[in-house]
MILOMI-940339 format. One line per 4 residues: number of its first residue (from 1); for each residue z negated, y, x negated of C-alpha. Coordinates in nm, 4 decimals. Layout:
<recs>
NUM	Z:Y:X; ...
</recs>
This chain:
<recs>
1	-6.9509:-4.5537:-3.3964; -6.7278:-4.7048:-3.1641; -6.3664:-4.6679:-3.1881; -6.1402:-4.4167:-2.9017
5	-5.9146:-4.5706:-2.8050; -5.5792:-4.3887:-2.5897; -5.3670:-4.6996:-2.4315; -5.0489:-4.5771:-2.3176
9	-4.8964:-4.8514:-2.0361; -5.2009:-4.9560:-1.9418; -5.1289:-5.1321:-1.6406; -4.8525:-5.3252:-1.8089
13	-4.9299:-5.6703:-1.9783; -5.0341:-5.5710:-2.3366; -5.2384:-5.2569:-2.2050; -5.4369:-5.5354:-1.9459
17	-5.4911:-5.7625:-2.2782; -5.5806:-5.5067:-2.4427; -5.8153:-5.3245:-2.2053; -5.9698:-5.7336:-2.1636
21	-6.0740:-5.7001:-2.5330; -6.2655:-5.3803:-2.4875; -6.4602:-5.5125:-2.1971; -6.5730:-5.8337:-2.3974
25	-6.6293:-5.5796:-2.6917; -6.7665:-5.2923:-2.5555; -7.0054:-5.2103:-2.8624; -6.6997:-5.1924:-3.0548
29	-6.4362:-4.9780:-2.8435; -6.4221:-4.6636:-2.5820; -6.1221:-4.5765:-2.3430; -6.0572:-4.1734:-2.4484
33	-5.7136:-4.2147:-2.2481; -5.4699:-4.3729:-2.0384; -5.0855:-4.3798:-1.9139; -4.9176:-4.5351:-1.7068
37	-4.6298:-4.5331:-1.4863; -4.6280:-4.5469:-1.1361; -4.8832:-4.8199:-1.0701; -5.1362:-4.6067:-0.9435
41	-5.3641:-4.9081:-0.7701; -5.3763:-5.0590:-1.0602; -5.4258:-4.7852:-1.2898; -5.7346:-4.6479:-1.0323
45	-5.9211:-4.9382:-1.0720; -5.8629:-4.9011:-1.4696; -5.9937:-4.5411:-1.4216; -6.3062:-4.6399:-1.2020
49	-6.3876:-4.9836:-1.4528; -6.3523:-4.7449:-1.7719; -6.4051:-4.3776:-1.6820; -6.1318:-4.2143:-1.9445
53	-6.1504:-3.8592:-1.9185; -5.8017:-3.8368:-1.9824; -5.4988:-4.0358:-1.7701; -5.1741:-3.9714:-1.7210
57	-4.8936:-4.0960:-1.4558; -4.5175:-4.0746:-1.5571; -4.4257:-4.0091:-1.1560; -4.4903:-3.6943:-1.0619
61	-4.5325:-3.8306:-0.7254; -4.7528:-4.1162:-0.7663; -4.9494:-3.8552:-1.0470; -5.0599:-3.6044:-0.7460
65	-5.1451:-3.9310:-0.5290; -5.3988:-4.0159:-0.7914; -5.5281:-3.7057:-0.8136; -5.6568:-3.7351:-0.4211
69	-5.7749:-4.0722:-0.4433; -6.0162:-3.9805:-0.8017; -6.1212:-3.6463:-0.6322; -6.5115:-3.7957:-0.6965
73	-6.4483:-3.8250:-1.0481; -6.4509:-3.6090:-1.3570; -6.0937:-3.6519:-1.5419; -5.8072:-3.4718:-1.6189
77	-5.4818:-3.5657:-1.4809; -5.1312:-3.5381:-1.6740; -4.7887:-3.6410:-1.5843; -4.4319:-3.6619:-1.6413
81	-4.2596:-3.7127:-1.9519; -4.4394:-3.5014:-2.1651; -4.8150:-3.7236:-2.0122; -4.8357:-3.9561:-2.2170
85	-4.7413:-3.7597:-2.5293; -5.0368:-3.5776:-2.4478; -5.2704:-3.8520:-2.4160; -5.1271:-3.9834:-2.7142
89	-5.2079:-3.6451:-2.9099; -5.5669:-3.6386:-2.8011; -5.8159:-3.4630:-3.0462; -6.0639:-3.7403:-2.9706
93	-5.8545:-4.0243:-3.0291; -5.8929:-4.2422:-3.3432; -5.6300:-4.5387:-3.2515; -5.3485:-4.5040:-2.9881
97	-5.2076:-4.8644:-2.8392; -4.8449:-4.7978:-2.7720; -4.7084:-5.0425:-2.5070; -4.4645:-4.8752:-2.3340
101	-4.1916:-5.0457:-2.1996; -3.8504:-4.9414:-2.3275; -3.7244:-4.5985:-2.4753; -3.9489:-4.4084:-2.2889
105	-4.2813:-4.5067:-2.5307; -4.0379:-4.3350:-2.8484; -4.1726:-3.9326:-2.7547; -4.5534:-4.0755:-2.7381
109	-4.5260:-4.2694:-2.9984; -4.4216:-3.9926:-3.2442; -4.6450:-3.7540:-3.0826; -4.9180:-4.0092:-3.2039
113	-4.8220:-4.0112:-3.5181; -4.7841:-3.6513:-3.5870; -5.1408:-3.5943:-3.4277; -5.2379:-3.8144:-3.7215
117	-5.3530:-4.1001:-3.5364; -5.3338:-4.4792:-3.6193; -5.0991:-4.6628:-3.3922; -5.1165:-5.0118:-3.2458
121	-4.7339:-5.0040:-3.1927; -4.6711:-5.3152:-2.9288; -4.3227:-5.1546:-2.7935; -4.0774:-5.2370:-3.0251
125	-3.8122:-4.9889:-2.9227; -3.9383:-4.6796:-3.1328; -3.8779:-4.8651:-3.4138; -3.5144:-5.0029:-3.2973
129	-3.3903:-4.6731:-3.1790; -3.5639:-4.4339:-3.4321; -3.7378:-4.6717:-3.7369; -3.6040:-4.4596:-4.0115
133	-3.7499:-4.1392:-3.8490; -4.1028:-4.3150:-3.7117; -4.1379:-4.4559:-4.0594; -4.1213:-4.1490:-4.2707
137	-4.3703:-3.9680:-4.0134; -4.5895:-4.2093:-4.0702; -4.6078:-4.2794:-4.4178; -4.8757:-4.1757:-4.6281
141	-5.0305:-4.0087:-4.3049; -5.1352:-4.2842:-4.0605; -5.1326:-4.6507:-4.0307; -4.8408:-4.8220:-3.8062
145	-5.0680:-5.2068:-3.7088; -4.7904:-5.4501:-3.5191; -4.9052:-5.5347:-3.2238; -4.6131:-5.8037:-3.1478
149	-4.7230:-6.1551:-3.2065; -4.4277:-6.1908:-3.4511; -4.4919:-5.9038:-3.6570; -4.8323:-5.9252:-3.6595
153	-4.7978:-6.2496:-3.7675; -4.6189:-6.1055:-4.1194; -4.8348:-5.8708:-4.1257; -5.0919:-6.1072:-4.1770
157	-4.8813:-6.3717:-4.4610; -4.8177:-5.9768:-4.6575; -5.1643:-5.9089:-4.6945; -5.2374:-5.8968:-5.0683
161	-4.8983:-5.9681:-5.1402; -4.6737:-5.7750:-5.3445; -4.3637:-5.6433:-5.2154; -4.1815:-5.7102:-5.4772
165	-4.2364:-6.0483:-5.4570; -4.1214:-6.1370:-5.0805; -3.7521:-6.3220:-5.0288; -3.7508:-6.3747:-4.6603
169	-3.9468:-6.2783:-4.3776; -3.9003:-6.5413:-4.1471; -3.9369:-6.4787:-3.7685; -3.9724:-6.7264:-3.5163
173	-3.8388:-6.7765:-3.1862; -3.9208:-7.0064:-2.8899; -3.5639:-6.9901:-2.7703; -3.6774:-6.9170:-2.4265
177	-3.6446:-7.0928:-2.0820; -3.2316:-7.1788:-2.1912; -3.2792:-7.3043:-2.5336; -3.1101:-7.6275:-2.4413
181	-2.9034:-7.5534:-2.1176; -2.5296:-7.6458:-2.1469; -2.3589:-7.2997:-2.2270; -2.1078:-7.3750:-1.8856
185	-2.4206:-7.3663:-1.6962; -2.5175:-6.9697:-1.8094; -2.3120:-6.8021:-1.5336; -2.5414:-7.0458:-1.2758
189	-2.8521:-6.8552:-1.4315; -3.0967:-6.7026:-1.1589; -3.3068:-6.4118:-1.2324; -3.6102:-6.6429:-1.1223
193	-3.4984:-6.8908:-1.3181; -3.4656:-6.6590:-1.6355; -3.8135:-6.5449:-1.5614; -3.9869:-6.8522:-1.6203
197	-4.0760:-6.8556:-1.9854; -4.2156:-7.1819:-2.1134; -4.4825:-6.9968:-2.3463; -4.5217:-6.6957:-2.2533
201	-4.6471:-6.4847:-2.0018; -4.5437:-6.1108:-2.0047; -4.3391:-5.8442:-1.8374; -4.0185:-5.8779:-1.6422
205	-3.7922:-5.7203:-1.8882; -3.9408:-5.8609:-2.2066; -3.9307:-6.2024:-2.0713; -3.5479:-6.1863:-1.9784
209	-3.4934:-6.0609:-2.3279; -3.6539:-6.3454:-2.4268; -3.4482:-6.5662:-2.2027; -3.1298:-6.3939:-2.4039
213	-3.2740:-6.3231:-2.7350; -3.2457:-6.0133:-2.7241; -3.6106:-5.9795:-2.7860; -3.5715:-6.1243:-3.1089
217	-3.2853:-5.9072:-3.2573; -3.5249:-5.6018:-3.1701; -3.7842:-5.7491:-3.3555; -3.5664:-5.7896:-3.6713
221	-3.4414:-5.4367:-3.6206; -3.8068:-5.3452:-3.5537; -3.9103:-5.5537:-3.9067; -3.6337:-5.4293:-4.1137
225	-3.8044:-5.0952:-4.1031; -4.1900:-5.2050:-4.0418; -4.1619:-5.4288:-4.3635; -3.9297:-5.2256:-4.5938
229	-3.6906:-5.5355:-4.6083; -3.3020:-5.5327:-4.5799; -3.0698:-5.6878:-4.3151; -3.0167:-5.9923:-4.5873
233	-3.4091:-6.0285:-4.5862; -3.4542:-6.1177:-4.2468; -3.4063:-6.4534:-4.0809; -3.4589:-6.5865:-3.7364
237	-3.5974:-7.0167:-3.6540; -3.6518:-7.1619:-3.3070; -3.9719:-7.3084:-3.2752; -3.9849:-7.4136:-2.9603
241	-4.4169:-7.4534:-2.9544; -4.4810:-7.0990:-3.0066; -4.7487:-7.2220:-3.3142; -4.6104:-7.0570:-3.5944
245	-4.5563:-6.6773:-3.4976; -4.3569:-6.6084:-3.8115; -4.3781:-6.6796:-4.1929; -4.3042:-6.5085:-4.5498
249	-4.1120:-6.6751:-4.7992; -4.1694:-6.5444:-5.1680; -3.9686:-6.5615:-5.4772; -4.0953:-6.9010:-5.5979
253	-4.0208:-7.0463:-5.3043; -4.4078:-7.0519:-5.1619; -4.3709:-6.9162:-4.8045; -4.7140:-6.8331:-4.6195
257	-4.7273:-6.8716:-4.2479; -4.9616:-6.7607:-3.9157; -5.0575:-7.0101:-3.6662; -5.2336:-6.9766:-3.3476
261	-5.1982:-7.0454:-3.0217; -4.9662:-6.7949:-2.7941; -5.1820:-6.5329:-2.6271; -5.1550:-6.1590:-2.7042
265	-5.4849:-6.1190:-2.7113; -5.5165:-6.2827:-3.0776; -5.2649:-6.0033:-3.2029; -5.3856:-5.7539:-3.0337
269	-5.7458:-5.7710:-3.1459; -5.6545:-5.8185:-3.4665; -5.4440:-5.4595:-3.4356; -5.7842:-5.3118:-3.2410
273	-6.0376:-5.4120:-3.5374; -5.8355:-5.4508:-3.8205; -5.8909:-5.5285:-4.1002; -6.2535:-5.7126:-3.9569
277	-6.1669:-5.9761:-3.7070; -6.2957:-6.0029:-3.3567; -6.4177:-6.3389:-3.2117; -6.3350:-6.4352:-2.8619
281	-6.3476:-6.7307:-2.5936; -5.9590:-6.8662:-2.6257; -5.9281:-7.2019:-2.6723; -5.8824:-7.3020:-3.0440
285	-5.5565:-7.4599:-3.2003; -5.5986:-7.8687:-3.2296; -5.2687:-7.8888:-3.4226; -5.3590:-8.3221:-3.3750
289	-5.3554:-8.2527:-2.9913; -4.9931:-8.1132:-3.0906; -4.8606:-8.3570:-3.3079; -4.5549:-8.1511:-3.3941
293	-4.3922:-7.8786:-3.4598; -4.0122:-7.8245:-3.4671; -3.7398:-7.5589:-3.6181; -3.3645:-7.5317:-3.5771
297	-3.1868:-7.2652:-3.6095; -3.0581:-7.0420:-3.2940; -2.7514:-7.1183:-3.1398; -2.4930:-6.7975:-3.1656
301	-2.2994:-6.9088:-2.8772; -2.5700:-6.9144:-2.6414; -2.7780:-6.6175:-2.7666; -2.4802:-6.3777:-2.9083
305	-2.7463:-6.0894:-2.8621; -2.9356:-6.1966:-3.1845; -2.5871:-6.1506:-3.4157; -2.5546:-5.7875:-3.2344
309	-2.9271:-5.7091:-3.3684; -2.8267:-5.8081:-3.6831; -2.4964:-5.5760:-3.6677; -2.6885:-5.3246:-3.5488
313	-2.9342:-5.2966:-3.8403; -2.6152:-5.2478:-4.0727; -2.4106:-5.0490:-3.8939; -2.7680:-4.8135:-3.9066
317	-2.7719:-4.4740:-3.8077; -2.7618:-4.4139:-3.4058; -2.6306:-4.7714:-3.3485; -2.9656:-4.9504:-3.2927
321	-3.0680:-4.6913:-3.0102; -2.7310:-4.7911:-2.8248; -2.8001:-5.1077:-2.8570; -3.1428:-5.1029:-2.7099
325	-3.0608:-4.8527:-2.4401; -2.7683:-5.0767:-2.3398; -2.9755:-5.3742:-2.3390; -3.2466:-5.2315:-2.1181
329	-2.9542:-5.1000:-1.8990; -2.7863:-5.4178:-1.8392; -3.1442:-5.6476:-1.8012; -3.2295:-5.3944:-1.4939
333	-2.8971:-5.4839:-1.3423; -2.9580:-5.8722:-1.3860; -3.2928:-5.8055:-1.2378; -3.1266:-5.6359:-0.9472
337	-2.8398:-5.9247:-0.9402; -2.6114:-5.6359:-0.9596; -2.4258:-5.8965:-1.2961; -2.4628:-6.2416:-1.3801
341	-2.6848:-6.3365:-1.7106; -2.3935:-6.3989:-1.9177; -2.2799:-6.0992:-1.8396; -2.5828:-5.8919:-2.0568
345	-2.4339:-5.9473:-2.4004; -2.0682:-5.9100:-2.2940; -2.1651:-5.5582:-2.1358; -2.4064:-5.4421:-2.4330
349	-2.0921:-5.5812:-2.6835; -1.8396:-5.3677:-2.4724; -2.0976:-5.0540:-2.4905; -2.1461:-5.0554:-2.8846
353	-1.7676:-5.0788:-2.9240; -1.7152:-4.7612:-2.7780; -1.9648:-4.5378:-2.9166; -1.8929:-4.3365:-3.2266
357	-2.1761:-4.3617:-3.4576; -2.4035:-4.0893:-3.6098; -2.6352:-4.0486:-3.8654; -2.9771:-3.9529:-3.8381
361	-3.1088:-3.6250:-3.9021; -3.4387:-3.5821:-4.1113; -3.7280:-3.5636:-3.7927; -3.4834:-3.4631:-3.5479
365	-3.4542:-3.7169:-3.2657; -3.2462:-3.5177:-3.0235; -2.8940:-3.6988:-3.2065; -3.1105:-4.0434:-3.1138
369	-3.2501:-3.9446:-2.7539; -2.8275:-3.8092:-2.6895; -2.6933:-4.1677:-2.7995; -2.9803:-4.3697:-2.5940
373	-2.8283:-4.1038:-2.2664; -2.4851:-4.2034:-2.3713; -2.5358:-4.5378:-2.3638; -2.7067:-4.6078:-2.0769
377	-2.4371:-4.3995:-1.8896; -2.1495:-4.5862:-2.0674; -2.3290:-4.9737:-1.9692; -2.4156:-4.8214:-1.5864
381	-2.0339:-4.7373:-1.5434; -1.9357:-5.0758:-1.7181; -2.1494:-5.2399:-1.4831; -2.0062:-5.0678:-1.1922
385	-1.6958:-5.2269:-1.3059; -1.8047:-5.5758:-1.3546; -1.9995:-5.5842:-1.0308; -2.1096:-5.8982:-0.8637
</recs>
């Protein structure tokens, strides 16, 4: 029996990975659904390589464009904000890959989860904004597998491990394209520039999180709930080679780590067939060809962002969904060069102070989805202040 799969972001860098690993496995795996958002070309082709019976397209524009150009074939369209909720609810669906950039992939991911279905969660954001809801939907029900290289990575060093037994997980960080830049040079930062990352190769906005480290205090948010670990559980280690995607220390001081070289697709199959691995084509790890590996620990002053992830995961309740929906705010206006780089933290900082926390209600998201509006209209005005 092969597995259904329903990929929602398809055209997006993890749902292309991903939808590379079916095609080299196609004994293994069958496309049920996808969503997408507006990239229609790419998501045709997708359509016509795969033949889901089931797609949908978050513009409602770009959604009824679709639907003239696949006139020839037999699928079912949905769209809007509710599409991909649907495809992620699908009856026929065993295992839903959740790569949806941002906020927006919180409502699917949920929807996934109540369906009963196993989720290959690769956004991290459903987690940051909402991990204390997600998490007790999806306990004792259905299986959460981390898709992000990081988390993935500890959820590999955990297996057969006790909980009780773990000190530290241990996250690593490349420290990005600025890891070594003279802090008076950040306010010289292009949006090119912040785009080149020296490992990795991914999407626009998770690459300039990466660039601020951003990306990294989301994943501790993200593993503080994934992993069942506290704030004081969780460290963060620049490793500039991108090797060691993340390690576990344990109480007598053994600590367990995951190597591999960086490409999503390790992660990502290991999500799609897990617990059996998959074998593939990448080229192997020659750690002599490497010679060595480095840590240090991240500079603060540079990367403030990481410290707010960490503030954010005590402070709790509606805090982390600020947080994210302020980041994401303030990385589109860098992208637009509406602010300068440096300006992301200051404006995501200035955000958080303002907003009067909440506490989460049991399954009710609305408080969480009211704070991520809030904030986003709170950063937009600060930005209009700030301008360029």
């Amino acid at each position: 029996m092969r597995k259904r799969l329903a990929i929602l972001g398809s055209t997006g860098s993890i749902g292309v990975n991903t939808l590379d690993i079916v095609q080299q496995h196609t004994e293994k795996f069958t496309v049920v659904g996808l969503a997408a958002g507006s990239n229609i070309d790419l998501l045709e082709q997708q359509i016509r390589c795969f033949h889901p019976p089931y797609v949908s397209v978050f513009d409602l524009q770009r959604a009824k464009e679709l639907r003239e150009r696949t006139t020839d074939l037999a699928i079912e369209i949905f769209e809007g904000v509710h599409g991909a909720s649907t495809i992620a609810s699908l009856a026929e669906v065993d295992l839903v890959v959740s790569a949806i950039v941002g906020g927006a992939g919180l409502s699917p991911t949920l929807a996934a989860i109540r369906a009963g279905k196993d989720v290959a969660i690769a956004n991290k954001e459903p987690l940051v904004m909402a991990g204390e809801v997600v998490m007790r939907e999806a306990k004792g029900r259905v299986q959460l597998l981390p898709v992000d290289s990081e988390h993935n990575a500890i959820f590999q060093a955990l297996a057969g491990q006790r909980h009780v037994d773990v000190r530290r997980l241990i996250l690593t960080a490349s420290g990005g394209p600025f890891r070594t830049l003279p802090w008076e040079k950040f306010n010289e930062i292009t949006v090119h520039a912040a785009l080149q990352h020296p490992n990795w190769r991914m999407g626009r906005k998770i690459t300039i999180d990466s660039a601020t480290l951003m990306n990294k205090a989301l994943e501790v948010i993200e593993a503080r709930w994934l992993f069942e670990v506290s704030a004081d559980q969780l460290d963060v280690v620049v490793h500039p080679q991108s090797i060691v995607h993340s390690l576990v220390e344990f109480v007598d001081g053994s600590m367990i780590a995951q190597l591999g070289i960086p490409d999503m697709r390790i992660p990502i199959s290991y999500a799609l067939n897990y617990p059996a691995r998959l074998p593939n084509t990448l080229p192997q790890l020659n750690l002599a060809q490497i010679g060595t590996l480095t840590f240090e620990p991240p500079d603060l002053r540079r990367f403030p962002c990481l410290q707010l992830g960490f503030e954010a995961i005590k402070a709790s309740g509606t805090v982390p969904a600020v947080l994210n929906a302020a980041n994401e705010t303030t990385v589109e206006a860098f992208l637009n060069e509406k602010i300068h780089f440096n300006d992301i933290p200051i404006i995501i900082e200035e955000t958080l102070h303002r907003h009067d926390a909440k506490p989460l209600n049991d399954g009710d998201i609305g408080v969480i989805l009211d704070a991520d509006r809030w904030a986003r209209e709170t950063a937009a005005s600060i930005i209009q202040c700030r301008g360029r």
